[in-house]
N, C-alpha and C positions, 0 to 999 in steps of 0.2 A: 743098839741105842735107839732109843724112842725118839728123839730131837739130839741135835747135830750137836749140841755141848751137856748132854748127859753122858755121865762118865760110868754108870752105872755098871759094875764087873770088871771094869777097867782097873792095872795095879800101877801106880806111881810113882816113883823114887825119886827126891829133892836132895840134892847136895846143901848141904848149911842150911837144911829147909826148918830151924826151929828157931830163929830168931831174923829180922831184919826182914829185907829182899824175899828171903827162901819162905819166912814166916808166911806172909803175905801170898804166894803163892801156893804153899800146901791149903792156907785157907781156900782159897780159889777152887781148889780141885776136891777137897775133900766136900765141900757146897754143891759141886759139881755129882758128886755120889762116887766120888773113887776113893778106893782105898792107896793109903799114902803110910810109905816109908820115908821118916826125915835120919839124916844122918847127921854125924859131928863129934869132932874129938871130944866133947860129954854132954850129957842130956840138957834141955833145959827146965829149967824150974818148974814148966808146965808146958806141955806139949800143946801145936796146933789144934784146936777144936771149931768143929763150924757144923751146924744144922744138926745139934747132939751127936757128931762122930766127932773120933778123935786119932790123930796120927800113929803111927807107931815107930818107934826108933830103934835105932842100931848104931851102937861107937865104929866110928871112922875117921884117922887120919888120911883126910883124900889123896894124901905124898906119898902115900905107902902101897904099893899095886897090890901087895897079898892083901891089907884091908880092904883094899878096892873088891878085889873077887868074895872075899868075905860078903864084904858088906850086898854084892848082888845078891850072894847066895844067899844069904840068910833073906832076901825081900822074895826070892822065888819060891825058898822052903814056905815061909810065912803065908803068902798069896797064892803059887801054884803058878805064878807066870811074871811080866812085866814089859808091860806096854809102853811107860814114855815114863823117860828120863831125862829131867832138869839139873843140868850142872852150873848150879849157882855159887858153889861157893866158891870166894876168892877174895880178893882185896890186897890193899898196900898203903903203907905208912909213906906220911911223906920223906924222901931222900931226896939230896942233891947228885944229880948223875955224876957230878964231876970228882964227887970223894965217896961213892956208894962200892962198896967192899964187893968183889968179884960173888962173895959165897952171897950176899944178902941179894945183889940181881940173879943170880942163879937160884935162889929160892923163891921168889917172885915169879919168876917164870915158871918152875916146876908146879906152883898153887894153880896160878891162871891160866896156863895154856897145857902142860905135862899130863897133871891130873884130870880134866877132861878128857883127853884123848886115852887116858887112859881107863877111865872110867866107861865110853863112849865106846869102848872095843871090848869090853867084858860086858855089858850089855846088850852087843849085838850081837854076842854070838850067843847069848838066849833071845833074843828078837825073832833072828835069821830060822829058828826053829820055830816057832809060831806062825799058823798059819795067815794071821792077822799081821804079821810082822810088827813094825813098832815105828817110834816118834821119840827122837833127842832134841832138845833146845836149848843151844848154849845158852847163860845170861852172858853180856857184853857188855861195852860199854861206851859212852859219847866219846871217850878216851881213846877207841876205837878211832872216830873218824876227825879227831880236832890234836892239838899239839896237847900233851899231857904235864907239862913241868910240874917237876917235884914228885912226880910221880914218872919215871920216861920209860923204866923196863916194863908196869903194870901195864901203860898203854900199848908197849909192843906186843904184849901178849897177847891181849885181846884183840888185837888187828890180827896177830896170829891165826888167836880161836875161830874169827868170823871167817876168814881163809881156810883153817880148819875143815871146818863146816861142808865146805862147797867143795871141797876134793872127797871127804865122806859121802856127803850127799849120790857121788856118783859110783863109788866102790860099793857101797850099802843098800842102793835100789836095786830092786822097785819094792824089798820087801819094808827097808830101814828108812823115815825122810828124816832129813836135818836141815836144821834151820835155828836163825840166830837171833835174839832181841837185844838189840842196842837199846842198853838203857841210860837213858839221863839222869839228872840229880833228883834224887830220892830221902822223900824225908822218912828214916825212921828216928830206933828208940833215941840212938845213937848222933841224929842231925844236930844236938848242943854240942858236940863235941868239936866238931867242923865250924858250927856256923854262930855258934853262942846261943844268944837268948832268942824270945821268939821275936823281937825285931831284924835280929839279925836273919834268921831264917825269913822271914818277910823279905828284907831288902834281897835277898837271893832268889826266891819265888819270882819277885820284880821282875829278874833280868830273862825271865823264861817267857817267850809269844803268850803261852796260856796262862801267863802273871801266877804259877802255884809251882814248887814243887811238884813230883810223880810221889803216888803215896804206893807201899810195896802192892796194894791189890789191879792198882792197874798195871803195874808191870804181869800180877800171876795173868788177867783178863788177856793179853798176849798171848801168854802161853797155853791157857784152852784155846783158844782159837785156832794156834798153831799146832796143837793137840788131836786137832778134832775133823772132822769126815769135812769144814768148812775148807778146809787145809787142804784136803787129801790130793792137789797138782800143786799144793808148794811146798818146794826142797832145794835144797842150798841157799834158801834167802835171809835176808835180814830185815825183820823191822825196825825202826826207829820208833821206840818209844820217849820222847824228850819233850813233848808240849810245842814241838815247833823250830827247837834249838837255840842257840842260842844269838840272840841280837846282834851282828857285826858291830864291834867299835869304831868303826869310823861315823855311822852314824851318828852315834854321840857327840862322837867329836866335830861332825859338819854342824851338829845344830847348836851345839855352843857358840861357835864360830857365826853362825849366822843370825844371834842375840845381840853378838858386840857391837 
């Protein structure tokens, strides 16, 4: 590498990297000069493009371990190697834990926490062959470090994954680092669907220190980072990408209290 976030021969593989979060990130890197593998149970409309390159794809159920190996293989036949792998996809509908059907948290968990480690061990053991070895970066979530209601098994899991992380980190060095980015609320395509119109995304922006949602290119700008020779003595860590976090209520509720 010519500077410390050229990606230039570097090969990258995004879980869910063709739409939202993962979007956002293949753009990052593929900007960066690397070539980029997005996966996902089906293509999208139009793949990642950034600095006239563009992604390449491969179908993947990330639930499925034979797709899992599949899906390495075919990023190593394609490229010849693979250097750093982003396990973004995941997600969860809201459920009430207290009537959430054993088979639907048991699938929850297998998206968010199952299929990274499983993806995350068929990648390192073509890392572990290279003499460069390689770079995994779970995505996480604020869900991770705050109580998650209506969502309870997604946040278990990604407290899992950031855990995850930091037991790999030490089975996997010095060749493999890992590390994790806790990400906060993130507007994509999809943020109407959550938060309604764009007032309402506004009034949500509000309650974050940095007054904006996280838009997906600053969560990928984490992941070069964590990617990159800048990186190269951090493993097993997490960053918090959130704007600052989120405002304690009681504040609110003091300075109401001290209007009256």
């Amino acid at each position: 590498m010519d500077t410390p976030l050229d990606f230039s021969g570097k090969v990258v593989l995004v879980t869910g990297g063709g739409k939202g979060v993962g979007r956002g990130i293949t753009e990052r890197f593929l900007s960066a000069g690397a070539e980029v593998m997005v996966c996902g149970r089906s293509e999208p409309e139009t793949l990642p493009q950034a600095q006239g390159r563009q992604a390449a794809f491969t179908a993947c159920d990330v639930r499925d371990f034979e797709q899992v190996e599949a899906c390495v293989a075919a990023t190593v036949q394609r490229f010849g190697r693979l250097d750093i792998l982003v396990n973004n996809a995941g997600g969860a509908p809201y459920a009430d834990a207290a009537t959430a059907s054993p088979r639907f948290s048991e699938s929850i968990i297998r998206l968010n926490l199952i299929a990274p480690l499983n993806f995350s061990q068929v990648a390192n053991r073509q890392m572990q062959q290279q003499e460069s070895g390689g770079s995994i970066i779970n995505i996480a979530s604020v869900s991770t470090i705050r109580p998650s209601p209506g969502t309870a098994a997604y946040g278990a899991a990604k407290a899992g994954l950031v855990n995850l992380g930091t037991s790999l980190a030490v089975e996997w060095a010095p060749k493999v680092r890992v590390n994790a980015v806790i990400a906060g609320l993130v507007r994509t395509e999809q943020s109407h669907l959550h938060y309604g119109d764009e007032a309402g995304i506004a009034a949500v922006g509000a309650t974050i220190p940095l007054e904006r949602m996280a838009l997906p290119g600053d969560i990928g700008d984490a992941c070069l980072f964590l990617a990159s020779p800048l990186a190269s003595y951090i493993s097993g860590a997490s960053i918090a990408v959130h704007g600052g976090g989120e405002k304690p209520a009681f504040l609110d509720a003091a300075n109401a209290g001290s209007t009256e």
